[in-house]
N, C-alpha and C positions, 0 to 999 in steps of 0.2 A: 276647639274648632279649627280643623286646616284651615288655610289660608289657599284662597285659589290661585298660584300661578299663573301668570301670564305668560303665553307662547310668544315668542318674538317670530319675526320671518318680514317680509318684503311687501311694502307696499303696491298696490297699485299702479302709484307715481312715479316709485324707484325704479319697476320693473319697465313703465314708460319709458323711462331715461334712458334703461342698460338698453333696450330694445332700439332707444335710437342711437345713441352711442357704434353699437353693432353695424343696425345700418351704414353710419357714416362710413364705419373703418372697412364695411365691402366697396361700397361705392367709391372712396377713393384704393382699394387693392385694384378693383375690375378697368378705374380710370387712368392709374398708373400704367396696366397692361397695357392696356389700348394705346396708351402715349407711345410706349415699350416698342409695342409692333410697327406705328406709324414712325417712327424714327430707323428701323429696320429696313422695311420699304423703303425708306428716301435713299437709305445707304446705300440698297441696290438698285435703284433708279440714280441714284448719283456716279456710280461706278459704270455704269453703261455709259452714260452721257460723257464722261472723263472719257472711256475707250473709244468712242463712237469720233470725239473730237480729233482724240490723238491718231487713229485709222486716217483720215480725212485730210487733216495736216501732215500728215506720213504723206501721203500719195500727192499732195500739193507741191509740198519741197524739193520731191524727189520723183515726181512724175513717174511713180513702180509701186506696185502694190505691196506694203509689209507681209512678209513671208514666203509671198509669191518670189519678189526679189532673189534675184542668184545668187552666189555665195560669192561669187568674185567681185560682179556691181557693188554687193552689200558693202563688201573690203573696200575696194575704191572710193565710195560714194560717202556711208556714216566714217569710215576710219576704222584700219583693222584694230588700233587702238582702245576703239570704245565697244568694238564685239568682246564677247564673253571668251574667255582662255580658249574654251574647244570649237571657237570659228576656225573653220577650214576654209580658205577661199577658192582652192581649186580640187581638195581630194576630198575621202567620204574617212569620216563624215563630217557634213559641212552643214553649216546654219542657213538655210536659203531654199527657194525652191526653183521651178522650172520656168521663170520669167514670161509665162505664158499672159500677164497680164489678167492675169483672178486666181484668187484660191480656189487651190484641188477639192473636187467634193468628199469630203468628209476623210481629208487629209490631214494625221498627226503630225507629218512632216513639215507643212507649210504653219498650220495653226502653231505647233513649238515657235517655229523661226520668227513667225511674226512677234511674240513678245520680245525676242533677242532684238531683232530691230528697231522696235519703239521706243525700248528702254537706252538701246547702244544712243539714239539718236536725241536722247531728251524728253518725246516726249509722252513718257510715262516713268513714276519713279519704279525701283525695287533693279535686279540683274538674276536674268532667268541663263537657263544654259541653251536654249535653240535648239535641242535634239529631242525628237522623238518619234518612234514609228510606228508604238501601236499605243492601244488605251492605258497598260498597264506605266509603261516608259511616260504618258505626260501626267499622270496623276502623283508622279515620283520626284520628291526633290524641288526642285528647284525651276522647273519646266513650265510653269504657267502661273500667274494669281491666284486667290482665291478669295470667294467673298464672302462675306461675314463670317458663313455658316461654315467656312474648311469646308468648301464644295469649291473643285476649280471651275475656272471660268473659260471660256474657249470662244473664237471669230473664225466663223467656218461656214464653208457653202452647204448647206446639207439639205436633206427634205424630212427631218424625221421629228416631223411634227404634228400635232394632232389638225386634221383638216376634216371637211365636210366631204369632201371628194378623195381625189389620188392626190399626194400634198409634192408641189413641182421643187425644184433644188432654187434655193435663195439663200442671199447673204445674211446671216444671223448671228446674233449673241446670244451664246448661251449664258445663262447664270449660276449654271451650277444646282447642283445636285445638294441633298441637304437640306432644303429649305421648307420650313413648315408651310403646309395647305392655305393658312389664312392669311398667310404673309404675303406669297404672289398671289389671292383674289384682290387684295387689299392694294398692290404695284399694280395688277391689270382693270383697279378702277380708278387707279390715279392716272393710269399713262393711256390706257387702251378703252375696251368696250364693257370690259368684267365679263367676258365671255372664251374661253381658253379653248376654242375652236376656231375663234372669228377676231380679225381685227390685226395688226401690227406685234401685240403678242401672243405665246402660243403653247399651249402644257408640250411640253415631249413625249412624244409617240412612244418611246423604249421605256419600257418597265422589266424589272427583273435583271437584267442583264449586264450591270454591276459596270457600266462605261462612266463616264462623262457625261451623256447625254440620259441616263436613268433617271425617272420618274416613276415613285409607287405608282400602281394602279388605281389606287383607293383615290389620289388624289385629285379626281376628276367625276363627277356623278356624267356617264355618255350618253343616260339615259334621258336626263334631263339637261345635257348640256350647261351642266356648271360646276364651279369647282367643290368639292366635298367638304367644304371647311365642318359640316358634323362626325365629320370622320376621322379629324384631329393628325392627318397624317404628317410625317415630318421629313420623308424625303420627298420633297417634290423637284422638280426642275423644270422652266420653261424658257422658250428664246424669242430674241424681239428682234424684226427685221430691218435690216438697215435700206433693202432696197431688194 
């Protein structure tokens, strides 16, 4: 007479186990992200607030606007010393701009200058070269920061932001380019309104167009006026206003 075999396999119990087991190890991947992103954001809400100071104390010290500053002032005032090799104080090309007292709108020349400045004078670390005059020149080298994402970052009067209306020319930081969708809804509901039309920050209006100031399209629902975080997009860029 056979002998009946018994099948082995998984019990009920086991299979509760693996099943919570499972769970656990999503719930801490998904809470790990989450951490991941929120320490992202602070990076670059922490790097605004660094540029935003050192701007502030630039024009304290030295009663002239970083960038704006002439190249000669610049020489006299921080030390041709602590400018970068290709400060020119009197010829072209020279790190500085036209002493008008504000940054040129949506000028490469003054936005370059102004990191040579901050950095010549203390107060920001890193040594940028001050020159540039179109998009392609400040994205190149040595011409500007950049944050987290190798998106440079820029301090410039512009208006090419997303608004409800005609958007007027203000003073802004960019953040750069680069940055996933959920990352700045996640900085524009810690610092602002969570709304990237309205409020102190603000998506950038240029899509496609491969500058400094580029923003997917995707990264914004206009319909609904909110940011597309289901749309997983990863170059976004948007700027927050100083004033």
């Amino acid at each position: 007479m056979d002998q009946i075999r018994k099948q082995s396999g998984f019990t009920l119990v086991e299979i509760a186990i693996v099943l919570v087991i499972i769970s656990l190890l999503l719930v801490g991947v998904l809470k790990g992200q989450e951490l991941i992103n929120s320490a992202r954001a602070r990076n670059l809400a922490a790097q605004n607030s660094d540029i935003q100071a050192a701007y502030f104390g630039f024009i304290d010290r030295y009663r002239q606007v970083p960038g704006d500053m002439k190249p000669a002032d610049a020489c006299g005032a921080i030390g041709t010393s602590n400018l970068p090799a290709t400060a020119n104080c009197s010829g072209t090309p020279a790190v500085g701009g036209n002493g008008d007292g504000t940054l040129n709108t949506d000028s490469y020349t003054e936005a370059a200058a102004l990191w040579a400045h901050l950095a010549a004078s203390g107060f920001i670390k890193g040594s940028y070269t001050g020159i540039a005059t179109n998009d392609a020149d400040y994205q190149a080298g040595t011409v500007a920061p950049m944050n987290v994402f190798n998106g440079r970052i820029m301090l410039v009067r512009t208006s090419k932001y997303y608004d409800a209306g005609t958007a007027s020319v203000r003073l802004a930081y960019v953040f750069g380019n680069q940055v996933p969708v959920n990352i700045l809804r996640e900085l524009d509901v810690k610092v602002d309104d969570g709304n990237p039309r309205t409020g102190i920050l603000r998506h950038s209006s240029v899509a496609g167009g491969s500058t400094v100031f580029d923003s997917t399209a995707t990264c914004v629902d206009t319909t609904n006026i909110i940011w597309s975080i289901e749309a997983s997009a990863q170059n976004c860029n948007a700027m927050y206003f100083y004033y």
